[in-house]
C-alpha positions as CSV (number, residue, x, y, z in Angstrom):
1,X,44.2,24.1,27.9
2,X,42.3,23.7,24.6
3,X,40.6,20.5,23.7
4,X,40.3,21.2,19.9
5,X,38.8,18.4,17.9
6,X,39.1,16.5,20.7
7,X,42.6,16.1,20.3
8,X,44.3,16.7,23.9
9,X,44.0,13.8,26.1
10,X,43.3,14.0,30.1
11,X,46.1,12.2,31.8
12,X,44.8,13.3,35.1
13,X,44.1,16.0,37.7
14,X,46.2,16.0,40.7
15,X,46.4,17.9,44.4
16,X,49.9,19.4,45.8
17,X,50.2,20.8,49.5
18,X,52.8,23.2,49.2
19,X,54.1,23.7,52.9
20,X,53.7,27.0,53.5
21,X,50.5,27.5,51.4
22,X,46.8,26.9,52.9
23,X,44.8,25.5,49.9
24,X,46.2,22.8,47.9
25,X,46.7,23.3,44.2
26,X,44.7,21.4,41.7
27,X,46.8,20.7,38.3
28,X,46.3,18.7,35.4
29,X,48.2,17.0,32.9
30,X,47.5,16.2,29.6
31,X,48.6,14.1,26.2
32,X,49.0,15.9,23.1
33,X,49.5,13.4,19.5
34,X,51.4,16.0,17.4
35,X,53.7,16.2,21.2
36,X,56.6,14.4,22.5
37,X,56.1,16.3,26.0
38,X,53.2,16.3,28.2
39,X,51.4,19.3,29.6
40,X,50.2,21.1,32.7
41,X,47.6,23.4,33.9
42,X,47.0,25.6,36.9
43,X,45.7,28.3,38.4
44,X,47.3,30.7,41.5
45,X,45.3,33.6,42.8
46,X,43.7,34.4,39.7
47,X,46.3,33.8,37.4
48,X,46.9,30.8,34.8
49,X,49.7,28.9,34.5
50,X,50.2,26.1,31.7
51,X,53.2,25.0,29.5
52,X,55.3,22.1,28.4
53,X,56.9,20.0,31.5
54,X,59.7,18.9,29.2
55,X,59.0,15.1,29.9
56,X,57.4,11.8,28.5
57,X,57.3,10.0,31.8
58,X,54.4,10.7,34.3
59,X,56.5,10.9,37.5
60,X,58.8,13.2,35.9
61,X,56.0,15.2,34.5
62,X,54.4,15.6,38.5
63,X,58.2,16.2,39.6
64,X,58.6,19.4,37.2
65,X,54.9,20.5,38.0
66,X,55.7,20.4,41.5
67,X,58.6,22.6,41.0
68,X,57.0,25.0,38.9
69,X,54.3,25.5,41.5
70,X,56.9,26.3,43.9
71,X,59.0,28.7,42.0
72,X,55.2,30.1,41.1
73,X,54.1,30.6,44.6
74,X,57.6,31.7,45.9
75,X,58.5,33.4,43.5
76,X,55.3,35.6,42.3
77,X,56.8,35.9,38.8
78,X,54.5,36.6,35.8
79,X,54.7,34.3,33.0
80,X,57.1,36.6,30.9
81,X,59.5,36.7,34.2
82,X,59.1,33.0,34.7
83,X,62.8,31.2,35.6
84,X,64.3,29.5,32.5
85,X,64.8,25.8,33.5
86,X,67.5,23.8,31.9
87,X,68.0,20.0,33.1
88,X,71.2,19.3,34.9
89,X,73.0,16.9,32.1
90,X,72.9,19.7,29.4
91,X,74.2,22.2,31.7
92,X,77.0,20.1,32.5
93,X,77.1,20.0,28.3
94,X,77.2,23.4,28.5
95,X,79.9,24.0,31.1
96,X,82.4,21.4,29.5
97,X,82.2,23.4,26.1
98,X,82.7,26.4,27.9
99,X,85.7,25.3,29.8
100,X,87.1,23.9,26.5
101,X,87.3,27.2,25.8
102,X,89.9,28.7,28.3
103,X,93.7,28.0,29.0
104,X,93.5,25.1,31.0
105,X,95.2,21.9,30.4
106,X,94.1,18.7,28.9
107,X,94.2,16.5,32.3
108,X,91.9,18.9,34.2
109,X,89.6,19.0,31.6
110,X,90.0,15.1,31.5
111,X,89.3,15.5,34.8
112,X,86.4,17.3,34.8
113,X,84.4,14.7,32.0
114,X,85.3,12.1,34.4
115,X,84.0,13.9,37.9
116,X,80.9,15.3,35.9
117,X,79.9,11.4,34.8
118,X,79.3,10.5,38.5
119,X,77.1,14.3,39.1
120,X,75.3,13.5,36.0
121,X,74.4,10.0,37.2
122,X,73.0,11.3,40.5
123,X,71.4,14.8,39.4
124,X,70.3,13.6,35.6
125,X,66.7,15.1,35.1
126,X,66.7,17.7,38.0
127,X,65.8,21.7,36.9
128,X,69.2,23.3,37.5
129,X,67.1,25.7,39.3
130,X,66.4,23.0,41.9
131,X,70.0,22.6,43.3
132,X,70.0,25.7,45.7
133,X,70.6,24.8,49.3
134,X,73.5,23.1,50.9
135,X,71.8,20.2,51.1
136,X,72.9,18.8,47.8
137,X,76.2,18.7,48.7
138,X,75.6,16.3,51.8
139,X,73.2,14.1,50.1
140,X,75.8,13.8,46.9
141,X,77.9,12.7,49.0
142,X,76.9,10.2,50.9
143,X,75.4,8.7,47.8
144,X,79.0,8.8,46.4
145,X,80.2,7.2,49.3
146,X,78.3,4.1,49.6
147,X,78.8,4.1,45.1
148,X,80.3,0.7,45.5
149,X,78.3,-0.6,48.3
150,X,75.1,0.0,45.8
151,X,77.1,-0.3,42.2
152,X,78.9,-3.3,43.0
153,X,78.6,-4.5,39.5
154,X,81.5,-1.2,39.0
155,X,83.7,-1.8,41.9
156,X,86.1,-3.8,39.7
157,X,86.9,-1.8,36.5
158,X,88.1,-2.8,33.4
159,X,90.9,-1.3,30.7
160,X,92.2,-2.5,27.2
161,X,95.3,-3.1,26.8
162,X,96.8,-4.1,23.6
163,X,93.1,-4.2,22.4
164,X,92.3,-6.7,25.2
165,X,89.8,-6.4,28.6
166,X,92.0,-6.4,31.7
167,X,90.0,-6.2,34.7
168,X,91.9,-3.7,37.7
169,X,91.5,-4.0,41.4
170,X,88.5,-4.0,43.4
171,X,87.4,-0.8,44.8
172,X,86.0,-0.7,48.4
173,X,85.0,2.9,49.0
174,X,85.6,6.3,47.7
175,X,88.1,8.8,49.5
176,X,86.6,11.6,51.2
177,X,89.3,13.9,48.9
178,X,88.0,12.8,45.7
179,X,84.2,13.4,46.6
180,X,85.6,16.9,48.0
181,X,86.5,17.1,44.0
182,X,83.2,16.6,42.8
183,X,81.4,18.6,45.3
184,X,83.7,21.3,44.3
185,X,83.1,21.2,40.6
186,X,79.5,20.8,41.5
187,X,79.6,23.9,43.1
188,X,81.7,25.5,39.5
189,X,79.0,24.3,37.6
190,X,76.3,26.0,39.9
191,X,78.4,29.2,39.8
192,X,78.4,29.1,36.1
193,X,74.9,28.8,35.2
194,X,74.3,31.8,37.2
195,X,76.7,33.9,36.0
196,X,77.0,32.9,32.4
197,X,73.7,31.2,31.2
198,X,71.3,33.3,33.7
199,X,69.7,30.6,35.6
200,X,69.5,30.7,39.7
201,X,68.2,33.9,39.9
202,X,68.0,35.7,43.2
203,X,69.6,32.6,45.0
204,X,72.9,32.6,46.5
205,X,74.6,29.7,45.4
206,X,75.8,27.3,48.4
207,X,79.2,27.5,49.1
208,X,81.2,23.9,49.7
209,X,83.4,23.4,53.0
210,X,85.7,20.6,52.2
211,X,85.3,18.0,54.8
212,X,89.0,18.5,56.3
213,X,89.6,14.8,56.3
214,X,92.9,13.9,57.9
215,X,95.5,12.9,55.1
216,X,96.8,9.1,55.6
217,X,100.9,9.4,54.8
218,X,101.9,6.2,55.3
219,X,104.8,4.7,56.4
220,X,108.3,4.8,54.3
221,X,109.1,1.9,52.4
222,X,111.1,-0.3,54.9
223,X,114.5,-1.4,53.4
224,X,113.7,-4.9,52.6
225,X,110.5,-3.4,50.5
226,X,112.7,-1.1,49.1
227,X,115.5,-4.0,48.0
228,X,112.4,-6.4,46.7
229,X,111.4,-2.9,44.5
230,X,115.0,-2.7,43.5
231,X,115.7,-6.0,42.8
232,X,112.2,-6.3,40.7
233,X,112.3,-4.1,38.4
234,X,116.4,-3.9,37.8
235,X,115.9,-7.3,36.2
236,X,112.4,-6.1,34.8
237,X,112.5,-2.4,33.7
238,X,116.0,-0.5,34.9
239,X,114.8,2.7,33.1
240,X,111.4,2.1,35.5
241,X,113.2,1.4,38.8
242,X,115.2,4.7,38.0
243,X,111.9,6.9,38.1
244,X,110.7,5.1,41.5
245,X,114.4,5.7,42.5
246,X,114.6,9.3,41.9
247,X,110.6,10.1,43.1
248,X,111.5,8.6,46.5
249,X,114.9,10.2,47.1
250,X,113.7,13.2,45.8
251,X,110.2,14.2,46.8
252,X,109.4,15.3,43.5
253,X,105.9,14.9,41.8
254,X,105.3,12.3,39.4
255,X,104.8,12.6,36.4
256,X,104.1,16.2,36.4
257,X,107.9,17.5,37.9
258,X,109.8,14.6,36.7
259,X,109.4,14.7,33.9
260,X,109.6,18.4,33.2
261,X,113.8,18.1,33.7
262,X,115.6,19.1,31.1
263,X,119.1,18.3,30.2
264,X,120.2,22.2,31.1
265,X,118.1,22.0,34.5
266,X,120.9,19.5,36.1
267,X,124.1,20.8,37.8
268,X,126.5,17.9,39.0
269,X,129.3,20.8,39.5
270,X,127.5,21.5,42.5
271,X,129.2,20.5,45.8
272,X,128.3,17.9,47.3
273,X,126.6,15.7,44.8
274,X,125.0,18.5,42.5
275,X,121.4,19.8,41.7
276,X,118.7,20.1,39.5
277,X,116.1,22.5,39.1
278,X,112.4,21.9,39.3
279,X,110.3,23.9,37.1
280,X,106.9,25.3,36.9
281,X,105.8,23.6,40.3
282,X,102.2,23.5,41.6
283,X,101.1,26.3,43.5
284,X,97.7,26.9,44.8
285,X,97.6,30.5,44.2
286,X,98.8,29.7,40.4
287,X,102.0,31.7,40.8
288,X,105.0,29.8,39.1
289,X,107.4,28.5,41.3
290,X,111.1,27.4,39.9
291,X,113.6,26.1,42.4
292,X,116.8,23.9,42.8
293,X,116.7,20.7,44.9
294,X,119.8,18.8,46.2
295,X,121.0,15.3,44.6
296,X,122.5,12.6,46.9
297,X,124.8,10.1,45.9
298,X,121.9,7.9,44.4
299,X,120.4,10.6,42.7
300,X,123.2,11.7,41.3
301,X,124.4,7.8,39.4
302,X,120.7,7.8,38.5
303,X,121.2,11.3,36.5
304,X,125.0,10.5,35.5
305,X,123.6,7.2,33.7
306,X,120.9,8.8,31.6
307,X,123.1,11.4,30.5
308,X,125.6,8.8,29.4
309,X,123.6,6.8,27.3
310,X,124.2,7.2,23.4
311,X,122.1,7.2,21.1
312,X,119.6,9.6,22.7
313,X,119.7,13.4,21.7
314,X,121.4,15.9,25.0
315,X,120.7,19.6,23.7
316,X,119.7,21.7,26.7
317,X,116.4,21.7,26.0
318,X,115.8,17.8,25.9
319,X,114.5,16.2,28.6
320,X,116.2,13.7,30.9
321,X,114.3,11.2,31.6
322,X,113.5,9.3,28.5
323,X,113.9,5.4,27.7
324,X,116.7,3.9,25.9
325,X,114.5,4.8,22.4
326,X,114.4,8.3,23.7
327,X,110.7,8.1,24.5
328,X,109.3,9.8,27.1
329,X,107.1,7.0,29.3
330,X,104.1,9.3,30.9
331,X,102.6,7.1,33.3
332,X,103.8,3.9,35.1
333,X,101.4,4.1,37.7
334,X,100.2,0.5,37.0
335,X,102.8,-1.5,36.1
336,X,103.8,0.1,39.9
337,X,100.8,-1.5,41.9
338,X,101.4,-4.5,40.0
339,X,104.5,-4.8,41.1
340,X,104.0,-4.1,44.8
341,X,101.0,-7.0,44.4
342,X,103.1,-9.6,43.0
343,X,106.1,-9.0,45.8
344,X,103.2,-8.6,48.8
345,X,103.9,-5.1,49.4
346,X,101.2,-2.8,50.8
347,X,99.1,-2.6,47.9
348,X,97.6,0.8,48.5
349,X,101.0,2.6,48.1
350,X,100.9,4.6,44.8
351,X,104.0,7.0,43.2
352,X,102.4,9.7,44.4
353,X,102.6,8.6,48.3
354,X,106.4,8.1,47.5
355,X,106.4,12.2,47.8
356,X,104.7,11.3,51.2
357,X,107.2,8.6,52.7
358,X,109.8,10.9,51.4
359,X,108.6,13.9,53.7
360,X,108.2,11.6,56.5
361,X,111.4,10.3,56.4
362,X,112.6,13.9,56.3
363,X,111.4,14.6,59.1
364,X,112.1,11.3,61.1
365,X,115.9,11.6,60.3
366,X,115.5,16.0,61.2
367,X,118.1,16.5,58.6
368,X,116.1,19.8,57.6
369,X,114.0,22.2,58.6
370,X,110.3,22.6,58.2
371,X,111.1,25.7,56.3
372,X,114.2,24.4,53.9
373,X,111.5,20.8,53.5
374,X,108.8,22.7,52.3
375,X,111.1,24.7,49.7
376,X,112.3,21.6,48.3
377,X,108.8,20.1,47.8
378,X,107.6,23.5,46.1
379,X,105.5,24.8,49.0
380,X,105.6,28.5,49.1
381,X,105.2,28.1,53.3
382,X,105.4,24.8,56.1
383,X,101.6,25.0,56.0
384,X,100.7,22.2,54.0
385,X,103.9,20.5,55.8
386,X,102.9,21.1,59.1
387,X,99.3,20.1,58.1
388,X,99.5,16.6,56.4
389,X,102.8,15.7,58.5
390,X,101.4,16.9,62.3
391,X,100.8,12.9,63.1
392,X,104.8,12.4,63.3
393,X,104.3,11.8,67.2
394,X,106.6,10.9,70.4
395,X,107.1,6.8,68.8
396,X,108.8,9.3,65.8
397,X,110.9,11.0,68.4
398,X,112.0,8.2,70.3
399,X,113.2,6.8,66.7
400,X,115.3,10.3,65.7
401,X,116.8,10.2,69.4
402,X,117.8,6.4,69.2
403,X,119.7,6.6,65.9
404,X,121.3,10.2,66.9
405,X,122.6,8.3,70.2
406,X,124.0,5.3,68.0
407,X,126.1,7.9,65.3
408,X,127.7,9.4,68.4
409,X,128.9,5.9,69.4
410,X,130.4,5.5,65.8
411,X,132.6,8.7,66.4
C-alpha cells in the first residue's frame, strides 16, 4: 500500500491466529482522504493481498479482514479468482426484486418483506459468503426466540386505524412455526445467491430441518362460548357472525377459501341440506384441488340469507359472501380477538384455529372417516390429519362412547 505524498494514514497493524495455520498473520489497515472505506494489507506465502474492506467502522474493517484471510488461506485463490462478497441486506435487496419477478402472489411476497426484516436485523453487515454451516440456522433462532425477551420495547405493536395509533396485544414469545419460516427463506436466499448471483462457491449450502414442533389444536369452542360469540356479534356485525359461523361448521380456510365461493359454486338441491364447492385449495405439492363439501342445516340459512338479500348483484360468477353494500370484507381477524377479549374467551383463539376445533370436533363425534375428513378439508391424504390430530386420546374416547350410549337411550 502506497503512501504517496503522504496521503494514506496508518490506522494500525494487527495479528490473526487462524486455527489451523502456524504463524499468525500480520495485516494493516489504513485511512485514505479521497475514501469513504478503509484499507487492508497482507501477505500469505509470498503473495500480496490488499483491497477495500467495504467499511468505515474499525471493528467492521477487522471483521471483513479476518474473513478475507480465511477465504485466502482456505481457499488458495489468486487475486483474479478471489470470492465476490456482497453484504447480507443487499442480497436480500436483490432476492426480493428477483422474486417480484415470478408468478407468486402478493401476500407471499408481503410475506417475505416482513420475514426478511427480522434476517436483516440479525445478519446486517455479514459477507454473504460467511453464512455456510448449519450453525446459522440454530443461532438465528434462538436469537429469534428470546426477540421479545431482549426487544421488549417491540413486544406490544402498534397500527393506524382511521389515521390513529392503536397499540395490539403484548407478545410473549415467538412460535417455533413461524421461526421455521424464516429459517426456511433464509435458506431460499442462500440458495439464490449461489445459483443466480454466483456467490458461495464450492460450498454446499446447509439444508434446514424444521424443528417438528407438536401443533397445539385447541379445544372446540364450548357452547356457552359459542352463544356469547353468537349473541356478540348478531347485535354487532350479523354479516361478521355469519363468516365465524360458516368457518367453524365448515372447516374451511379463512379468508383464502371463503371467500373464493361464488354464487354458481353453491348447490342447496343437494339432499340433505346441499353443497358448495371449494376451489383452488392449498396443496403442498401446488397441484389444484377443487372439491364439494356438505352444508348442514346452519350452513345452509347462512347461504340461503346471503343469497336473498337485494340489492347485491347474483350472476354465477359473483361471490357469496359480501356485505350488505356488496363489498367483499378481506380480513376480520381483529375485530375477532377483540371480541373474544371483551367476552373473556381464550384470547389466543384465532379464525384460523376454528379449522382446528372444527377437525377435532370431527373426530370427537366419529361422524366421518379419517379419509372422507381429510377430503373435506382439502388434504390430498389423512397425513396432515393424522399428524396435527394424533393427541385426541382415551379422555376423547370415553367422551364419543358416553354420548353414543346416551342417543341409544333416546331411541
Amino acid at each position: 500500500m502506497s503512501k504517496e505524498d503522504g496521503k494514506w494514514k496508518r490506522i494500525g497493524t494487527y495479528i490473526h491466529k487462524v486455527s489451523d495455520i502456524k504463524k499468525p498473520i500480520k495485516y494493516t489497515l489504513n485511512e485514505h482522504p479521497l475514501s469513504l472505506n478503509h484499507c487492508y494489507y497482507f501477505r500469505y506465502e509470498k503473495k500480496t493481498y490488499k483491497g477495500s474492506t467495504g467499511e468505515t467502522d474499525i471493528e467492521d474493517s477487522q471483521t471483513r479482514v479476518k474473513e478475507i484471510i480465511y477465504s485466502m488461506t482456505h481457499g488458495g485463490k489468486k487475486k483474479s479468482e478471489q470470492q465476490k462478497t456482497l453484504k447480507f441486506e443487499n442480497v436480500v435487496k436483490l432476492f426480493l426484486t428477483y422474486k417480484k419477478t415470478q408468478p407468486i402472489k402478493p401476500k407471499t411476497l408481503h410475506e417475505y418483506r416482513r420475514q426478511s426484516k427480522y434476517l436483516i436485523e440479525y445478519f446486517k453487515g455479514r459477507d454473504i459468503n460467511t453464512l455456510d454451516t448449519k450453525k446459522i440456522y440454530t443461532d438465528y433462532f434462538l436469537w429469534r426466540k428470546n426477540y421479545y425477551k431482549t426487544h421488549k420495547n417491540k413486544s406490544i405493536p402498534t397500527y393506524k386505524k382511521n389515521g390513529e395509533k392503536i397499540k395490539g396485544r403484548r407478545f410473549e414469545s415467538i412460535s417455533d412455526t413461524s421461526i421455521d419460516r424464516e429459517n426456511r427463506l433464509l435458506c431460499s436466499i442462500l440458495i439464490y445467491s449461489k445459483e443466480d448471483l454466483k456467490l458461495l462457491n464450492g460450498v454446499d449450502i446447509p439444508k434446514y430441518t424444521i424443528r417438528g414442533t407438536s401443533y397445539k389444536v385447541r379445544e372446540p369452542l364450548s357452547w356457552s362460548d359459542y352463544c356469547k360469540l353468537k349473541e356478540y356479534w348478531e347485535k354487532k356485525n350479523p354479516y361478521y357472525w355469519k363468516i365465524i359461523s360458516f368457518v367453524d361448521k365448515t372447516g374451511i380456510r379463512y379468508p383464502s377459501e371463503l371467500l373464493k365461493i361464488l354464487v354458481k359454486d353453491v348447490n342447496l338441491r343437494e339432499l340433505p341440506y346441499g353443497s358448495v364447492l371449494i376451489r383452488n385449495r392449498k396443496s403442498m405439492k401446488n397441484k389444484v384441488i377443487n372439491n364439494r363439501i356438505p352444508l348442514n342445516q346452519e350452513t345452509r340459512d347462512i347461504l340461503e340469507q346471503l343469497l336473498s338479500r337485494t340489492g347485491i348483484p347474483k350472476n354465477p360468477n359473483d361471490p357469496v359472501f359480501v356485505d350488505d353494500k356488496g363489498l367483499q370484507i378481506k380480513y376480520i381477524n381483529k375485530s375477532f380477538k377483540k371480541s373474544l377479549i371483551e367476552l373473556g374467551i381464550n384470547p389466543n383463539l384465532t379464525m384460523y384455529s376454528l379449522r382446528h376445533t372444527y377437525v377435532t370436533r370431527m373426530l370427537i363425534r366419529n361422524e366421518y372417516s379419517m379419509k372422507m375428513l381429510s377430503t373435506m378439508l382439502g388434504h390430498r391424504d389423512t397425513t396432515m390429519v393424522d399428524k396435527i390430530y394424533s393427541h385426541l386420546g382415551d379422555d376423547d374416547i370415553m367422551r364419543t362412547t358416553r354420548r353414543i350410549e346416551e342417543e341409544k337411550k333416546k331411541i
